[in-house]
Backbone bond lengths (Angstrom), bond angles and torsions (degrees), N, CA, C in turn:
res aa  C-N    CA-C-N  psi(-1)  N-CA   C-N-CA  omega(-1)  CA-C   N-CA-C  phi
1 X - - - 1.451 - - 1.517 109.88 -
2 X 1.395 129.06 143.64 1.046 127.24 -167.15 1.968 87.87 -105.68
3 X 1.306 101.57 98.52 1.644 74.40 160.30 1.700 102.80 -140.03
4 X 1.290 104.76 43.81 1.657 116.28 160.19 1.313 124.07 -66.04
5 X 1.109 138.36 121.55 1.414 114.05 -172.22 1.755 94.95 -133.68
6 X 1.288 139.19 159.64 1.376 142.62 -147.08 1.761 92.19 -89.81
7 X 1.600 123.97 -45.41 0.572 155.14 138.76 1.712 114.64 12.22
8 X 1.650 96.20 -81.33 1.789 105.84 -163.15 1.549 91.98 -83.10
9 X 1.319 136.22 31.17 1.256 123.10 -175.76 2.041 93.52 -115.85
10 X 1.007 99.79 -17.91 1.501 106.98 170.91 1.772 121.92 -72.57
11 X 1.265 125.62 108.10 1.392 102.59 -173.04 1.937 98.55 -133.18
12 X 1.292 106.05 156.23 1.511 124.18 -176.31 1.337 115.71 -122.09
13 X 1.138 116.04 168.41 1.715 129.23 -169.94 1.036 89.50 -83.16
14 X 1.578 143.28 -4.88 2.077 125.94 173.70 1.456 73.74 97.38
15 X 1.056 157.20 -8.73 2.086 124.59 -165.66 1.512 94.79 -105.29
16 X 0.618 141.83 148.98 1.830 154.91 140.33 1.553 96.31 -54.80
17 X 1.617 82.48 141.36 1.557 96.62 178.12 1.577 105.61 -99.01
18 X 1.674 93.07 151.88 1.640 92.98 -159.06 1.916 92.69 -76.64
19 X 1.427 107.80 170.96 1.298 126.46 -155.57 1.192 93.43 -100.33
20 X 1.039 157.61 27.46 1.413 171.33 47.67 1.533 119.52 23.30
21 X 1.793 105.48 -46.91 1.632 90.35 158.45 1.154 131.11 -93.54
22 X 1.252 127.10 20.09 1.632 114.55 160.90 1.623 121.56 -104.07
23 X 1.302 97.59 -0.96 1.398 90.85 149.46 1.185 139.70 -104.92
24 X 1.952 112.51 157.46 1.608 109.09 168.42 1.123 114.56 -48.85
25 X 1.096 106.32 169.59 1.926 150.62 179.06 2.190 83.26 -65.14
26 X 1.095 117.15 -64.21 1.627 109.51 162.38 1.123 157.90 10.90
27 X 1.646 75.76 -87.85 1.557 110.87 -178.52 1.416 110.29 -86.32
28 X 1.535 108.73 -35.32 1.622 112.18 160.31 1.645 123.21 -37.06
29 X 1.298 87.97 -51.88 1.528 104.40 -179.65 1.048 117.77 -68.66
30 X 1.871 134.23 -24.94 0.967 141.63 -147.58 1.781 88.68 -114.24
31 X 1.267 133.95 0.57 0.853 131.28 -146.03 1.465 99.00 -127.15
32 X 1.716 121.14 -60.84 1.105 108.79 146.63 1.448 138.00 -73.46
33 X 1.804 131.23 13.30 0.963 106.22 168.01 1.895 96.15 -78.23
34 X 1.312 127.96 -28.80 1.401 134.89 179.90 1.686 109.06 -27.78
35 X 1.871 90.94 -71.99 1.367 98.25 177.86 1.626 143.63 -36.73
36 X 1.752 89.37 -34.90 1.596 107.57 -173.15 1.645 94.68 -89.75
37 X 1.314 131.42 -36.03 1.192 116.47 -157.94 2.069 96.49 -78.91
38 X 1.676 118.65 -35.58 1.114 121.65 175.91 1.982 110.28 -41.11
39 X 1.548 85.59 -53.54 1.554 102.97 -168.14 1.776 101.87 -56.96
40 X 1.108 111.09 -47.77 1.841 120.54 -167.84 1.548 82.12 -68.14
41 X 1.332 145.37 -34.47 1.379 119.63 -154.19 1.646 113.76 -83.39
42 X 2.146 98.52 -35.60 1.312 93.98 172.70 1.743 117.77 -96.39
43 X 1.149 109.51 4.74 1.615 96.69 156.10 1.574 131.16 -68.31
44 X 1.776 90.67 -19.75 1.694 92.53 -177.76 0.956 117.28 -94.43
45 X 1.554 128.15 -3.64 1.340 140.16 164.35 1.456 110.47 -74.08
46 X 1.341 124.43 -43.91 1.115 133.93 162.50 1.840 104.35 -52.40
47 X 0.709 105.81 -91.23 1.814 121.73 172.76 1.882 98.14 0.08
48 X 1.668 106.26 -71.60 1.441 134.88 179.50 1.776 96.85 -34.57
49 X 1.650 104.23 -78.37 1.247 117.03 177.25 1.404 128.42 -36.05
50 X 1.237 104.09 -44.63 1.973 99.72 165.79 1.446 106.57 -62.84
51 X 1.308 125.85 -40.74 1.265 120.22 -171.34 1.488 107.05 -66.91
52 X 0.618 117.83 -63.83 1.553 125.63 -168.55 1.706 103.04 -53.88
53 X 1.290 126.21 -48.99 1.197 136.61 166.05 1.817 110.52 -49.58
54 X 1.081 101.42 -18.51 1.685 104.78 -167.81 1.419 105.16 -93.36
55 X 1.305 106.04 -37.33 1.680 143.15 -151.56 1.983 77.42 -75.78
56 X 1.449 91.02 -81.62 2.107 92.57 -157.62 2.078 87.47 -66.77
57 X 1.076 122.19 4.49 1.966 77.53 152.59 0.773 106.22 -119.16
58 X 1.492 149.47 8.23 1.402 130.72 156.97 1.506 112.84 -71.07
59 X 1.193 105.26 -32.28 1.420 105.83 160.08 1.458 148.16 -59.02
60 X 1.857 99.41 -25.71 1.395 118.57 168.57 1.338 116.46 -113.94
61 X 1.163 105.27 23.17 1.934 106.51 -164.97 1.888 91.52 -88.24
62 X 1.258 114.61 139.85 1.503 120.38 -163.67 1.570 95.56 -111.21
63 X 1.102 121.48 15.44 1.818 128.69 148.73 1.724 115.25 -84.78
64 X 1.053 110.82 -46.17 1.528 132.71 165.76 1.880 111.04 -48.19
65 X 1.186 118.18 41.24 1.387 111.24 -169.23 1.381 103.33 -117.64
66 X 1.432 111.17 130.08 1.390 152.31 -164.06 1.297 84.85 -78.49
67 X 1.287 118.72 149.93 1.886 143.56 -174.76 1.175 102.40 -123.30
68 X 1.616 109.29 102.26 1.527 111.57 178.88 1.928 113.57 -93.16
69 X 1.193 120.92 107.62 1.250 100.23 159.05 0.991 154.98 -100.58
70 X 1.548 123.61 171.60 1.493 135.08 -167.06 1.123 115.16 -67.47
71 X 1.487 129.39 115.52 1.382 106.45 144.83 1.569 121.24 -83.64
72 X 1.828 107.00 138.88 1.633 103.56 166.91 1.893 106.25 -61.39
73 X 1.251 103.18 131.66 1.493 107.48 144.68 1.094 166.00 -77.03
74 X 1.539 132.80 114.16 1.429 119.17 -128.43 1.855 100.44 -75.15
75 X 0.992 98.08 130.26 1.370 112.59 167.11 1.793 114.47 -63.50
76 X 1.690 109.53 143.42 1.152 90.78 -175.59 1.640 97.26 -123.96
């Protein structure tokens, strides 16, 4: 019976290899510069967002009130 196959002569520790080794030295690189530039884009949106969040209540905060004064009017 032929039931050799090229195949079952290959054997592994049972773990999957992480997806990290089939790529180049490259694509590694190309992969985390991805990551960091993704990451830098939404921290600065975040970053933006506090500001802007900081920005309209100092702007609407009703402790924050400007002292307008009177002028007397000249009587005629």
């Amino acid at each position: 019976m032929g039931t050799y196959r090229p195949d079952s002569a290959h054997t592994t520790n049972g773990l999957r290899p992480s997806i990290f080794q089939t790529f180049t030295l490259e694509e590694k690189a190309n992969h985390r510069h991805w990551a960091r530039s993704v990451i830098a884009f939404y921290c600065s949106l975040f970053v933006l967002g506090g500001i802007a969040i900081l920005a309209n209540h100092t702007s609407s905060n009703s402790r924050n009130v400007v002292a307008q004064v009177s002028h007397p009017q000249n009587a005629r």
